[in-house]
DONURO-670297 format. One record per residue: residue in three letters; x, z, y of N, C-alpha, C in turn. Coordinates in steps of 0.05 Angstrom, whole numbers, padded with zeros to 5 digits, always signed. Each point is the difference from the previous one (the first is absolute). Example, Ala and Ser with C-alpha at 12.3 -4.5 7.8 and 13.67 -1.06 7.14 Angstrom:
2
ALA+00264+00156-00114-00018+00000+00024+00018+00000+00024/SER-00007-00014+00021+00016+00001+00024-00015+00014+00022/
***
This chain:
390
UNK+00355-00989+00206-00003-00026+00014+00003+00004+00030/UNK+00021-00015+00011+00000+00003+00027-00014-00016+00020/UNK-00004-00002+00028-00020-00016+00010+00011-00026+00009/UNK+00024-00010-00008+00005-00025-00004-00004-00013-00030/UNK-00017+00019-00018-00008-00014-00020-00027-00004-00004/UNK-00012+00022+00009-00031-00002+00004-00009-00023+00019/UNK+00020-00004+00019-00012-00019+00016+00004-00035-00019/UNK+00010+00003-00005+00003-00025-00025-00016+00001-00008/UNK-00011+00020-00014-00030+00002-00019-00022-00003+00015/UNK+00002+00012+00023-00025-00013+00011-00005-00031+00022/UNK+00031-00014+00000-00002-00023+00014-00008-00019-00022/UNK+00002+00011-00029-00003-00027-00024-00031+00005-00008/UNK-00018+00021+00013-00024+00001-00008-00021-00022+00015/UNK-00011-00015-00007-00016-00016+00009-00027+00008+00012/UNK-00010+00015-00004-00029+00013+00018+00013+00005+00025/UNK-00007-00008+00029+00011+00013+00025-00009+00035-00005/UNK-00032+00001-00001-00005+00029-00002+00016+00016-00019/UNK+00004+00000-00021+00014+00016-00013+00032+00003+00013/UNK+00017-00020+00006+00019-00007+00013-00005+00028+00027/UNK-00023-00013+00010+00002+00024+00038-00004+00038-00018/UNK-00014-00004-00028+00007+00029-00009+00026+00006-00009/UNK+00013-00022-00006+00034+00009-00004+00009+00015+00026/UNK-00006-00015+00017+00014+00005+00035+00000+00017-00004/UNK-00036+00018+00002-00003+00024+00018+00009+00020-00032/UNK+00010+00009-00016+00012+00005-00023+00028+00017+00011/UNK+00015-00018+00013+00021-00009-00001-00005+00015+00033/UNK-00013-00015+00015-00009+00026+00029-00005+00030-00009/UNK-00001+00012-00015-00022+00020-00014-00018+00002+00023/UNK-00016-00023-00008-00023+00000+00017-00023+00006-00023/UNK-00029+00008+00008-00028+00006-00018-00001-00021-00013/UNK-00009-00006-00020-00015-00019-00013-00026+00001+00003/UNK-00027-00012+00006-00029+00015+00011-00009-00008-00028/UNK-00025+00007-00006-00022-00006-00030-00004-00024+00002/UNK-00003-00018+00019-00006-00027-00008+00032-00007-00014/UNK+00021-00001+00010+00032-00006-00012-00003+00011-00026/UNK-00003+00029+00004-00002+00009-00033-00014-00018-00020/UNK-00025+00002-00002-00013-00024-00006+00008-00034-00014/UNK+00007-00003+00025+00021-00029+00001+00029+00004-00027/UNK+00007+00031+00008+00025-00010-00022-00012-00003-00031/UNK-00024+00024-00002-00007-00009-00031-00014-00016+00001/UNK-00015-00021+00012+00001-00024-00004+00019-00017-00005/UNK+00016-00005+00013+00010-00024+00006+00040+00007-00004/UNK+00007+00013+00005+00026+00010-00004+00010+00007-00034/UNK+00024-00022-00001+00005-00002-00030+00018+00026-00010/UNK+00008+00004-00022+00006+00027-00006+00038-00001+00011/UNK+00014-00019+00001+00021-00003+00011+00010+00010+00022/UNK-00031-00012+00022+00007+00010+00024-00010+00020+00003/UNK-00015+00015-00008-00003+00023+00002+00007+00014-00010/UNK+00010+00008-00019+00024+00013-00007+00027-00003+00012/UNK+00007-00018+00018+00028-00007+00003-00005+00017+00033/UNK-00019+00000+00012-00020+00020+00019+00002+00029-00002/UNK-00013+00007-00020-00003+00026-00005+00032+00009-00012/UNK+00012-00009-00016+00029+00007+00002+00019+00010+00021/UNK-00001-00019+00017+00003-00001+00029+00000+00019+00011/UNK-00031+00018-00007-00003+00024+00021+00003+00018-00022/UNK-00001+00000-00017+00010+00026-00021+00037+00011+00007/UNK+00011-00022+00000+00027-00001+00002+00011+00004+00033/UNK-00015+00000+00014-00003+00006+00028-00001+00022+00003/UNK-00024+00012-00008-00005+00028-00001+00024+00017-00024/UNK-00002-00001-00024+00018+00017-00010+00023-00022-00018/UNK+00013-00016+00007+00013-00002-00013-00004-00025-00027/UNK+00028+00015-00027-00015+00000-00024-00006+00026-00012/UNK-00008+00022+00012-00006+00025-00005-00022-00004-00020/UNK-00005+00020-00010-00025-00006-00017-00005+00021-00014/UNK-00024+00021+00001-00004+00028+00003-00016+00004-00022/UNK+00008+00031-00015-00020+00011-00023+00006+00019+00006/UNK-00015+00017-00014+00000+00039+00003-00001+00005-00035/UNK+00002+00021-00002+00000+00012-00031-00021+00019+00008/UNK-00023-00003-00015-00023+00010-00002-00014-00001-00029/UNK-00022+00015+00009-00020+00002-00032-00030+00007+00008/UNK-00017-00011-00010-00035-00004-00002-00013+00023-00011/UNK-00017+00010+00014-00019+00023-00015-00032-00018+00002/UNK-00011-00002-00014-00037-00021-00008-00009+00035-00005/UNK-00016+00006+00011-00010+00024-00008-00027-00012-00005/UNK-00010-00017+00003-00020-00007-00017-00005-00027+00002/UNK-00015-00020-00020-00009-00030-00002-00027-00002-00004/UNK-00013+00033+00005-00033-00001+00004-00011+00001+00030/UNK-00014-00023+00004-00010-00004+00020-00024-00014+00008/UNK-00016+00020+00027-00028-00008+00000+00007-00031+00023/UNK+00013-00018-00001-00003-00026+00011+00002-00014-00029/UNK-00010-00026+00004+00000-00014-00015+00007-00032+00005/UNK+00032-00004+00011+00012-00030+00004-00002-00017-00012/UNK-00008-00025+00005+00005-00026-00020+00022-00004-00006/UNK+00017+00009+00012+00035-00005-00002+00010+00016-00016/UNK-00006+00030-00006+00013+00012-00012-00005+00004-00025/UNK+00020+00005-00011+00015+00000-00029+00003+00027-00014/UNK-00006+00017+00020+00021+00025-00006-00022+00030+00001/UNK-00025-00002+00016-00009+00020+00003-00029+00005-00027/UNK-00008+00021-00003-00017-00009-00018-00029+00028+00019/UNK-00020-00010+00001-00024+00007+00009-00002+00036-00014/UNK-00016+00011+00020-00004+00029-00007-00016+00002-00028/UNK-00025-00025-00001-00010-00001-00017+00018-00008-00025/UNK+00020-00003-00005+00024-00004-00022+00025+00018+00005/UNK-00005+00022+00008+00030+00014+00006+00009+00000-00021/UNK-00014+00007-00025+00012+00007-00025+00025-00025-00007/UNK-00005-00022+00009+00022-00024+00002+00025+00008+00014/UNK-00002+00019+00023+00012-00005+00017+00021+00027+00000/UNK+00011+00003+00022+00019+00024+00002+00003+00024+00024/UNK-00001+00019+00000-00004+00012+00023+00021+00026-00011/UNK+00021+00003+00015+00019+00025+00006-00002+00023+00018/UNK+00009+00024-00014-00003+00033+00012+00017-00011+00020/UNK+00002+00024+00020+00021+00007+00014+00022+00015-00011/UNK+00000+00014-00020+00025+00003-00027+00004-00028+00001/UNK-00005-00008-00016+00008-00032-00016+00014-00014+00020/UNK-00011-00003+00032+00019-00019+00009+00020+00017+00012/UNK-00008+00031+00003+00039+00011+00009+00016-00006-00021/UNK-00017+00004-00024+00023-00005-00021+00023-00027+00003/UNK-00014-00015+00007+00006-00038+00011+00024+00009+00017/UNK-00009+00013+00018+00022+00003+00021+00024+00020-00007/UNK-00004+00016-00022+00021+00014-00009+00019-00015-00015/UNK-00014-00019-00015+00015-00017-00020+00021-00017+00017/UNK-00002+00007+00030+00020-00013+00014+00026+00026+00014/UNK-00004+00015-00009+00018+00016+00004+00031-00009+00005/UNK+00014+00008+00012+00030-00017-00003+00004-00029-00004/UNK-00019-00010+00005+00003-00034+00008-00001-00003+00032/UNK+00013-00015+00008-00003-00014+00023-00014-00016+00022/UNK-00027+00012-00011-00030-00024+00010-00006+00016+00025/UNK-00005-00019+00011-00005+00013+00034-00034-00003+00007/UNK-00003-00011-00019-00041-00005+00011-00006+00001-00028/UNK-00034+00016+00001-00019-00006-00012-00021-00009+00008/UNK-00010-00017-00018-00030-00021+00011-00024+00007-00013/UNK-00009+00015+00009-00025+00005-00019-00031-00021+00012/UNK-00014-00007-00015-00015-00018+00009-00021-00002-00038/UNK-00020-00005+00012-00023-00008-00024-00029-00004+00007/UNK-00013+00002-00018-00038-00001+00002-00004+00015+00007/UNK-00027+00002+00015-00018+00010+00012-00017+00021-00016/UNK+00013+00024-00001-00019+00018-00028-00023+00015+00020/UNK-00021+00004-00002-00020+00019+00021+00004+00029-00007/UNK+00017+00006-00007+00007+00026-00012+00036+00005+00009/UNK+00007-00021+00007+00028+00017+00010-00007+00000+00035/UNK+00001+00026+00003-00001-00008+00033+00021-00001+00021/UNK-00008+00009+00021+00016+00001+00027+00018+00029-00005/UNK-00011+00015-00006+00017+00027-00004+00018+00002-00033/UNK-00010-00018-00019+00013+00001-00023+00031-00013+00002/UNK-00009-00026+00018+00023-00013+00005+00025+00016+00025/UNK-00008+00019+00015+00022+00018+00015+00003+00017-00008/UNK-00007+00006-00022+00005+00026-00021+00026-00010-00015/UNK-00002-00032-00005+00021-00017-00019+00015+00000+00021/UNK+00002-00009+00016+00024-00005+00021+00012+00029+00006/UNK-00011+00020+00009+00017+00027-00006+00011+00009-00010/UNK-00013-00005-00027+00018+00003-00029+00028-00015+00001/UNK-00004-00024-00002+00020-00021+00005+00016+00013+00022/UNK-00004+00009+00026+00022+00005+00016+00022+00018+00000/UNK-00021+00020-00016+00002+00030-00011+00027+00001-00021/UNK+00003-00028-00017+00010-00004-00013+00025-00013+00002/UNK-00004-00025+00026+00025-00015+00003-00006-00006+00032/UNK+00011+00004+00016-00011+00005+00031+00006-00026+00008/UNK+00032-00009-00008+00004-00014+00015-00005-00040-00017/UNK-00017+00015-00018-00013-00029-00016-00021-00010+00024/UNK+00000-00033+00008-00015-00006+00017-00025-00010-00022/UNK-00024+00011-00002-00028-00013+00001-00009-00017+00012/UNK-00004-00019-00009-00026-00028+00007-00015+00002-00019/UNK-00026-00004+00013-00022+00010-00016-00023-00018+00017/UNK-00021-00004-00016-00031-00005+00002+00007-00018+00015/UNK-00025-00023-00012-00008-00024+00017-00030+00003+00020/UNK+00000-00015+00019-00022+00014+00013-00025-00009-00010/UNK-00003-00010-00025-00024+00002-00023-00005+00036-00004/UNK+00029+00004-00016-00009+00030-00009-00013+00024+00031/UNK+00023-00019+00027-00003+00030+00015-00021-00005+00009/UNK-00018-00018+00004-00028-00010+00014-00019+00014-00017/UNK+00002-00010-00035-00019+00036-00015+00006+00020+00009/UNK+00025+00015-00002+00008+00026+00009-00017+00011+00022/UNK+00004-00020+00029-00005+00011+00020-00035+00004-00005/UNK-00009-00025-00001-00028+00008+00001-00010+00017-00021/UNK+00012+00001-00016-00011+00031-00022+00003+00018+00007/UNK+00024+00005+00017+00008+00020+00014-00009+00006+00028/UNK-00025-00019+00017-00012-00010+00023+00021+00020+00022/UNK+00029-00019-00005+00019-00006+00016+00002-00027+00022/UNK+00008+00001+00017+00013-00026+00012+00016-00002-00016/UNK+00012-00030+00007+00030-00007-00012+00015+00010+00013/UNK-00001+00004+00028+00027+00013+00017+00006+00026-00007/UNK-00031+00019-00009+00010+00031-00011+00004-00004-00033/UNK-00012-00018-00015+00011-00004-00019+00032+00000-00009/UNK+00012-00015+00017+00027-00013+00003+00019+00024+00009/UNK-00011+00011+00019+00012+00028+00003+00010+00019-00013/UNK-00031-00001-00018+00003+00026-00027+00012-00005-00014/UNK+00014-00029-00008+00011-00010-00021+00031+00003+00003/UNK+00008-00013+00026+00020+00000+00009+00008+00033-00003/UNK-00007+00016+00023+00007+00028-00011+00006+00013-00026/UNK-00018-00009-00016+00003+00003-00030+00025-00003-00014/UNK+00007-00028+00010+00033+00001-00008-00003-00043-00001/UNK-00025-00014-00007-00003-00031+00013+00016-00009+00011/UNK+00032-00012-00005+00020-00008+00022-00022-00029+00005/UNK+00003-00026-00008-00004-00020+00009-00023-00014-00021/UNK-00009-00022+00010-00033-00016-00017+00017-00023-00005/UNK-00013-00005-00034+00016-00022+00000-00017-00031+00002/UNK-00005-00028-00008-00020-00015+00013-00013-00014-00016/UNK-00010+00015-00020-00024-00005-00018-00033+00001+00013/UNK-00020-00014-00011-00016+00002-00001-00007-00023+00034/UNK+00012-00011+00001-00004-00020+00028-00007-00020-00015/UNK+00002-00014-00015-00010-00026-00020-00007-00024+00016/UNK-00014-00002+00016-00018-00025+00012-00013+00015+00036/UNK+00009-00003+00022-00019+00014+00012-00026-00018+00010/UNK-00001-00026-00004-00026-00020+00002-00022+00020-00011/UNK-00013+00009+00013-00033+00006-00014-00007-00018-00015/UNK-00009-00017+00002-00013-00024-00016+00018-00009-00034/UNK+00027+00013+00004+00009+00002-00023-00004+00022-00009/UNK+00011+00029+00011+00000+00015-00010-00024+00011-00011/UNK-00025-00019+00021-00021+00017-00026-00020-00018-00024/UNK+00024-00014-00005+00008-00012-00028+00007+00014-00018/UNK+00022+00009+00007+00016+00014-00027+00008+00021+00009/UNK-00012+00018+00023+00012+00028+00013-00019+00015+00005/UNK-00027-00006-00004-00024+00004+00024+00000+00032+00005/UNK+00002+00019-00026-00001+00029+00019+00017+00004+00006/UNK+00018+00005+00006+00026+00017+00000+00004-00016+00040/UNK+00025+00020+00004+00003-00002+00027-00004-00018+00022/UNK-00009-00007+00016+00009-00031+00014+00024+00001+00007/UNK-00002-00024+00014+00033-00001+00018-00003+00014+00023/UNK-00021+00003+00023+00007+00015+00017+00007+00033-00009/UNK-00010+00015-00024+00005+00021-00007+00024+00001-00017/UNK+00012-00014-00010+00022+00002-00011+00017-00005+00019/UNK+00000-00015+00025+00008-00005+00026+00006+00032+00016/UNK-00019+00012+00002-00006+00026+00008+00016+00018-00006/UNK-00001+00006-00029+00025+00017-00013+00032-00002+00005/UNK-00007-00026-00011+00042-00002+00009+00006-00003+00028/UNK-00032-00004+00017+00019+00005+00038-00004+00037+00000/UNK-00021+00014-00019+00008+00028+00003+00019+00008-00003/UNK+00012-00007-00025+00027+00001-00011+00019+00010+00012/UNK+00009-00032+00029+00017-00010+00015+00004+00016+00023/UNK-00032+00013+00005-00001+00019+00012+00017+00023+00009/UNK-00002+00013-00035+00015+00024+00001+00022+00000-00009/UNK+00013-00026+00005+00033-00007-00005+00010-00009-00025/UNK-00025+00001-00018+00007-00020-00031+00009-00024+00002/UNK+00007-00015-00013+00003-00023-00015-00014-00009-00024/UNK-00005-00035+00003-00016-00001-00027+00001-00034-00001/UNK-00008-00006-00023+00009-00028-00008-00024-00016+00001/UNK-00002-00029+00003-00034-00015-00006+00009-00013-00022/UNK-00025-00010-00010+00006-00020-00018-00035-00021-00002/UNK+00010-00022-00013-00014-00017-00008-00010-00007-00017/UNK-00018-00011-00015-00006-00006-00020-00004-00031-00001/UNK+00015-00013-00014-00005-00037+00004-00004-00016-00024/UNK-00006-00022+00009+00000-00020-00024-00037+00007-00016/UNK-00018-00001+00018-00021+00010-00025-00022-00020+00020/UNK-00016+00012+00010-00023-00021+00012-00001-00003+00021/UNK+00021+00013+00018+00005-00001+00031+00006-00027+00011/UNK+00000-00003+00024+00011-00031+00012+00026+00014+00018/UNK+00007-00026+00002+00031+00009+00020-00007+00009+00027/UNK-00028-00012+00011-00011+00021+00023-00001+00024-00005/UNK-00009+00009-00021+00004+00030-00012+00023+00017+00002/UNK+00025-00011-00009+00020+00004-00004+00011+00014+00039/UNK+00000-00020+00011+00009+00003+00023-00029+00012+00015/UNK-00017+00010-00006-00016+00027+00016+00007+00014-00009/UNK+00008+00014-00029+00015+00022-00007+00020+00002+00012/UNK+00023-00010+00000+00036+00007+00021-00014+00008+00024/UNK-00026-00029+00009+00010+00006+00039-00017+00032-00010/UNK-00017+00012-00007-00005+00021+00010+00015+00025-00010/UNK+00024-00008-00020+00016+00016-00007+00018+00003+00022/UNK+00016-00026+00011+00016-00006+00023-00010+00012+00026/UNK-00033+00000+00004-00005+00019+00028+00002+00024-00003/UNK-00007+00008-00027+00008+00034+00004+00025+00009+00002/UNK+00018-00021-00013+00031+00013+00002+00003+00000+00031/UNK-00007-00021+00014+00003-00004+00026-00006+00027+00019/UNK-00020+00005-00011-00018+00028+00015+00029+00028-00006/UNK+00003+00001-00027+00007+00022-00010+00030+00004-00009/UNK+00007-00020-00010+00031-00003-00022-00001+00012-00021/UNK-00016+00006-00005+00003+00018-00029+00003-00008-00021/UNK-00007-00028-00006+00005-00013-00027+00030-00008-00001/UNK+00014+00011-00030+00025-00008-00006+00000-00031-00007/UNK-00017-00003-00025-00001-00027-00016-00017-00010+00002/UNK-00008-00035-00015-00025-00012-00005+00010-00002-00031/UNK-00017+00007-00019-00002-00022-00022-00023-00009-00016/UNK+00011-00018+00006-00026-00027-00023-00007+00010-00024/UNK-00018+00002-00010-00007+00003-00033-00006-00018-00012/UNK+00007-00008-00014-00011-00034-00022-00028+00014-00011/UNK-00021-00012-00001-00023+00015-00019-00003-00020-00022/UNK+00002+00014-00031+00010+00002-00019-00037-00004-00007/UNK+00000-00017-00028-00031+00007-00003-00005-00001-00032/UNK+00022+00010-00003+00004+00019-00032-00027+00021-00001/UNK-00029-00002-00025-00001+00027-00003-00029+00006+00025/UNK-00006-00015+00026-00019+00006+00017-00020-00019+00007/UNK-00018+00002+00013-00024-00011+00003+00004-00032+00013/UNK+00033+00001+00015+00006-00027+00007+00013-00014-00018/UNK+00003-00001-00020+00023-00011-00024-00007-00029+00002/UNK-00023-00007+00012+00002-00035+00005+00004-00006+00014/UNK+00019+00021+00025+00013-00015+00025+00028-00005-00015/UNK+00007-00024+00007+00036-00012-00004+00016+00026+00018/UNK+00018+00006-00008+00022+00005+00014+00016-00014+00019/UNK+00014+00007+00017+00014-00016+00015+00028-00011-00014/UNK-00001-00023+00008+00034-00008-00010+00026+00019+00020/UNK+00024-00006-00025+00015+00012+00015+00012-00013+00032/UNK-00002-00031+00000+00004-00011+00025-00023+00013+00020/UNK-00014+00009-00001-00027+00007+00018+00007+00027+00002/UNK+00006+00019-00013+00015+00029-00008+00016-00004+00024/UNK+00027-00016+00006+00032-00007+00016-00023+00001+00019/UNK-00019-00026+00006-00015-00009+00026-00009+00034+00012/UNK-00017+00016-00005-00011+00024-00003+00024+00017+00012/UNK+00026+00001-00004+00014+00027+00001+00010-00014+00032/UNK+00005-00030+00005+00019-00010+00019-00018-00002+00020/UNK-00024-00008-00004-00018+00011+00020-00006+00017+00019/UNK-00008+00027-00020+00003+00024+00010+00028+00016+00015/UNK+00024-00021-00012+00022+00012+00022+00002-00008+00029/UNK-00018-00030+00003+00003-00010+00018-00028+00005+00021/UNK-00015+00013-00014-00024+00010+00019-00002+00019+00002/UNK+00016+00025-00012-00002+00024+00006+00029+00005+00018/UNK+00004-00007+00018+00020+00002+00017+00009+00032+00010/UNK-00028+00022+00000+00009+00022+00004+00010+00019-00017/UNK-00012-00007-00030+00012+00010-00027+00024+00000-00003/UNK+00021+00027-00003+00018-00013-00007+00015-00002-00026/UNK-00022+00007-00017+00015-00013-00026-00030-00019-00015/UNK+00012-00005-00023-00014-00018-00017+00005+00005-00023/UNK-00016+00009-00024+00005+00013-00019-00013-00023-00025/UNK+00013+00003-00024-00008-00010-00025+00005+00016-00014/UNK-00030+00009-00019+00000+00023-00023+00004-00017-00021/UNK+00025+00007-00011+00007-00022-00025-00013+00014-00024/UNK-00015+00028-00003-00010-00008-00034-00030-00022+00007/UNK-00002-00004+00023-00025-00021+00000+00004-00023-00006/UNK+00026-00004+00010+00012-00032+00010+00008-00010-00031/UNK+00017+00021-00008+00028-00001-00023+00022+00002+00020/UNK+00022-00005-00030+00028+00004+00025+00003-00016+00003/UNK-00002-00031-00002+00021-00017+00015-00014-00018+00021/UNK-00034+00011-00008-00007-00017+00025-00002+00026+00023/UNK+00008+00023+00000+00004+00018+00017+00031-00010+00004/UNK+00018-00005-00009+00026-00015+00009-00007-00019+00019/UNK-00016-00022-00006-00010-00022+00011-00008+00000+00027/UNK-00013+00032+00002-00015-00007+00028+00019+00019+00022/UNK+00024+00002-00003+00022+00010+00013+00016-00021+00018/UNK-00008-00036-00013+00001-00016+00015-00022-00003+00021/UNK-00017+00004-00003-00029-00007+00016-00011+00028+00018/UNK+00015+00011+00008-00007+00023+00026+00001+00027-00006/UNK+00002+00006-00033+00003+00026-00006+00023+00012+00004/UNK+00001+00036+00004+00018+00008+00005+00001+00027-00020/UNK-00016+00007-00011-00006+00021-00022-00010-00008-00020/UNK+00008+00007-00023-00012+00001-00032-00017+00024-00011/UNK-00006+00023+00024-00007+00020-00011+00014+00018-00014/UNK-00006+00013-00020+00020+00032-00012+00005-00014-00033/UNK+00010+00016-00007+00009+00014-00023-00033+00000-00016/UNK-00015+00006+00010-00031+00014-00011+00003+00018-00019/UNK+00023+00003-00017-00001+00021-00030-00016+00008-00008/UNK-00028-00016-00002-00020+00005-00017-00012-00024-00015/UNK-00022+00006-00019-00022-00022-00006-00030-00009+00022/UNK+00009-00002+00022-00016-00012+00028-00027-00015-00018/UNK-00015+00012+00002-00025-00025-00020-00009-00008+00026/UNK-00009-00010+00021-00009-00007+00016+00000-00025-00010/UNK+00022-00018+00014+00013-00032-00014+00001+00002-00036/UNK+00011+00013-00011-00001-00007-00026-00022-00002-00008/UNK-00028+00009+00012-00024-00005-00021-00017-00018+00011/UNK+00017-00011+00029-00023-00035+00005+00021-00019-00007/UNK+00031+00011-00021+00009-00033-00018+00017+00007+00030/UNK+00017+00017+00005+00023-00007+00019+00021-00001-00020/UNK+00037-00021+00015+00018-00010-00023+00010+00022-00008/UNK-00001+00033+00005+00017+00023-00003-00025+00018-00015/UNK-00004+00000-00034-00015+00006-00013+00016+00042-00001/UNK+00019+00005+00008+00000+00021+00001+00027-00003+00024/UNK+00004+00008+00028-00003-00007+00020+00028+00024+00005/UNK+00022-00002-00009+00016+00021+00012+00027-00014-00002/UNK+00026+00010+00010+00027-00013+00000+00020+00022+00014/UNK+00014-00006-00003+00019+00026+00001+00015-00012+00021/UNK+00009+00022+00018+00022-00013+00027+00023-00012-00001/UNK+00006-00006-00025+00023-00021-00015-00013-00023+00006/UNK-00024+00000-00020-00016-00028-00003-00007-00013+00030/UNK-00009+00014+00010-00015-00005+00029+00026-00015+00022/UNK+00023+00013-00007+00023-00015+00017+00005-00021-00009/UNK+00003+00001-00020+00014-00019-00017-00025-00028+00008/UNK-00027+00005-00007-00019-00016+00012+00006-00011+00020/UNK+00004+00008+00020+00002-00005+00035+00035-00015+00008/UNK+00013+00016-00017+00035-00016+00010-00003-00026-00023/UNK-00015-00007-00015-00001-00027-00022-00011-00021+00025/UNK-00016+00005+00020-00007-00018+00022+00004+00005+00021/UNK+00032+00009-00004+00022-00004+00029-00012+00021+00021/UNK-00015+00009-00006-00012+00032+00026+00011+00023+00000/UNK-00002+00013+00008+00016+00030+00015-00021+00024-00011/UNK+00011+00012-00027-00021+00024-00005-00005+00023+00017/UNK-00018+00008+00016+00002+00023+00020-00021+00023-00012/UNK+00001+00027-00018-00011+00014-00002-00007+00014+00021/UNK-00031+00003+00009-00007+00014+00020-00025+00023-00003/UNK-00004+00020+00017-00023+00015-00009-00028-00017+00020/UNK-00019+00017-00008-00018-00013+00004-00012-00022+00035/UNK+00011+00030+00015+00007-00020+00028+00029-00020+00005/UNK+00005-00010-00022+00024-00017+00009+00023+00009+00014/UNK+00008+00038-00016+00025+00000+00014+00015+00000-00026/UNK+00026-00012+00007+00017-00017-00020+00019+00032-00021/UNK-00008-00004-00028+00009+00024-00001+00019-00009-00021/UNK+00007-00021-00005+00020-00014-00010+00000-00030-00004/UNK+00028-00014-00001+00008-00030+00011+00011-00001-00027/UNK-00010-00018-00015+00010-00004-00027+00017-00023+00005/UNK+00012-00016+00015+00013-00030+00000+00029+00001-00009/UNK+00007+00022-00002+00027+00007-00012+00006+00011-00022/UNK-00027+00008-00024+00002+00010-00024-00004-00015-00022/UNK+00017+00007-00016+00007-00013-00032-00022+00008-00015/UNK-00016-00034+00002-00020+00006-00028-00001+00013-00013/UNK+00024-00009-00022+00013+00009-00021-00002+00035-00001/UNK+00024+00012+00023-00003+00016-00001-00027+00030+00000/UNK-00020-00024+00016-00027+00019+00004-00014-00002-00025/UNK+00005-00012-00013-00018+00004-00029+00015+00010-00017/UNK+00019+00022-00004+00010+00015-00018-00009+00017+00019/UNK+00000+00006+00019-00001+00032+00017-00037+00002-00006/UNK-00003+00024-00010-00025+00012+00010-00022+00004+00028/UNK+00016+00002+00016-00011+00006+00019-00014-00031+00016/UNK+00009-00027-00017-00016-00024+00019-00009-00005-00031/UNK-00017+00019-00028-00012-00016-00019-00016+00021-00002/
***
């Protein structure tokens, strides 16, 4: 959309205020928390999407980015206990639950031998028994094995046990990890940073200033790392926009964050199953938002086994610029709070083929967004007889 069309869109909007947020849009001027505010109030999904489009396509294009990757859950036993979650099961029930050697998950990573995946994500529960040194014992192994495989690992739930079991700071925490072989954090475990919510349905586990803490350690020592959200559950749209702005000041401080993405919370299976879900128009509202108030982010991500695939197509109109990976696993995270991807994987055939069906530009990238292939000129057809994109 060019800016003789946006400006059409925003001369036919009838609110002046929303209208003077088209302007400064279009200025790439700030939007402040009261504006933010204002759009999920009062801003229809049209124009805000026809907004956030705007600056997606500003910024990259119709590019539209995935990586080929794969999940290690080394465990779903954990001493927190979320109203939200679906997925972990209490120390007092491990026997429910799952917890992997350090065999078991190199094995994971061997089973990728001669494939093409450039990141692994390892990420899970909170076990009081895996610690700070078990987990750089795994990352050595892992490096030991494939050097130039990039690791993202731990949310600052898990590294916040680590450290204090380990009565580390997070900055020497972060250190030891990093050394270890830790390339980048990915942006789990941010959910709500409102106190008053979070200690609703979050109460032990990290705050926001400490999960805040970690990823500016991070940034520190030259990482990269992703945020994310958790929406649609008992928060208010003031909520919403104190999470970005204090996501948005730290980028400001630091740059370290690649992406934002939204999480739908799913209430398949957990202690909130009588919260509604959000509609998918409120989903669009949610992604076009965040493109337009996170001005220093520069991407915007949608994890489609949460979404499904076509409303992960969908929100490629509304500010997104990534779909995420390949995953080539069974991800239970989303599948066990009732996400639309009941076993959560697609092959780099499927994944293009996804993204050029709604006119976008497939760009395979590794985990910092350097472009390690431009799919806009390959034959469907032809990538699903070849092995190497199934």
């Amino acid at each position: 959309m060019d800016v003789a069309a946006i400006q059409q869109v925003i001369a036919a909007e009838q609110d002046p205020a929303l209208r003077a947020i088209g302007e400064k849009v279009i200025k790439q001027e700030r939007i402040t928390p009261e504006e933010g505010i204002l759009l999920f109030e009062r801003a229809g999904l049209p124009f805000a999407g026809a907004l956030a489009n705007f600056v997606r396509e500003r910024l990259h294009g119709d590019k539209t980015y995935f990586n080929r990757n794969f999940h290690i859950e080394p465990t779903n036993i954990c001493v927190f206990a979320c109203s939200f979650c679906s997925y972990s099961r209490l120390y007092a029930h491990r026997e429910e639950g799952w917890e992997l050697t350090t065999d078991q998950m190199l094995d994971i990573v061997k089973s990728y031998d001669g494939k093409p995946v450039t990141e692994v994500h390892i990420v899970g529960g909170v076990h009081p028994k895996l610690t700070l040194n078990f987990f750089a014992d795994l990352l050595r192994s892992i490096k030991a094995h494939r050097p130039e495989l990039h690791i993202k690992g731990f949310t600052p739930v898990e590294l916040d046990y680590m450290f204090r079991k380990a009565k580390v700071t997070p900055e020497d925490g972060m250190k030891f990890l990093h050394e270890a072989g830790l390339d980048s954090l990915p942006g789990g475990g941010a959910e709500i940073f409102a106190p008053e919510i979070r200690k609703q349905i979050c109460e032990d586990k990290v705050d926001a200033e400490g999960w805040l803490r970690i990823h500016a350690a991070a940034h520190a020592l030259g990482m990269h790392s992703n945020a994310t959200m958790l929406y649609g559950h008992i928060e208010s749209f003031a909520d919403r926009i104190d999470h970005m702005e204090r996501l948005r000041q730290l980028q400001d401080k630091t740059g370290g964050f690649n992406t934002f993405i939204p999480l739908k919370f799913r209430n398949k299976d957990n202690e909130m199953s009588n919260v509604p879900e959000s509609t998918m128009v409120e989903d669009m509202r949610m992604y076009a938002i965040a493109r337009l108030y996170l001005d220093n982010f520069p991407h915007l991500k949608a994890y489609w086994p949460m979404l499904g695939r076509q409303s992960a197509q969908l929100t490629l109109s509304f500010g997104v610029n990534d779909i995420d990976g390949t995953i080539d696993d069974s991800t239970k995270i989303y599948s066990m709070a009732g996400s639309e991807e009941q076993s959560p994987a697609m092959s780099t055939a499927q994944l293009v083929a996804l993204i050029k069906q709604v006119k976008r530009e497939p760009v395979e990238r590794d985990t910092l967004y350097n472009v390690v292939k431009n799919y806009k000129d390959m034959d469907i057809a032809a990538m699903e007889v070849n092995p190497l994109y199934n």
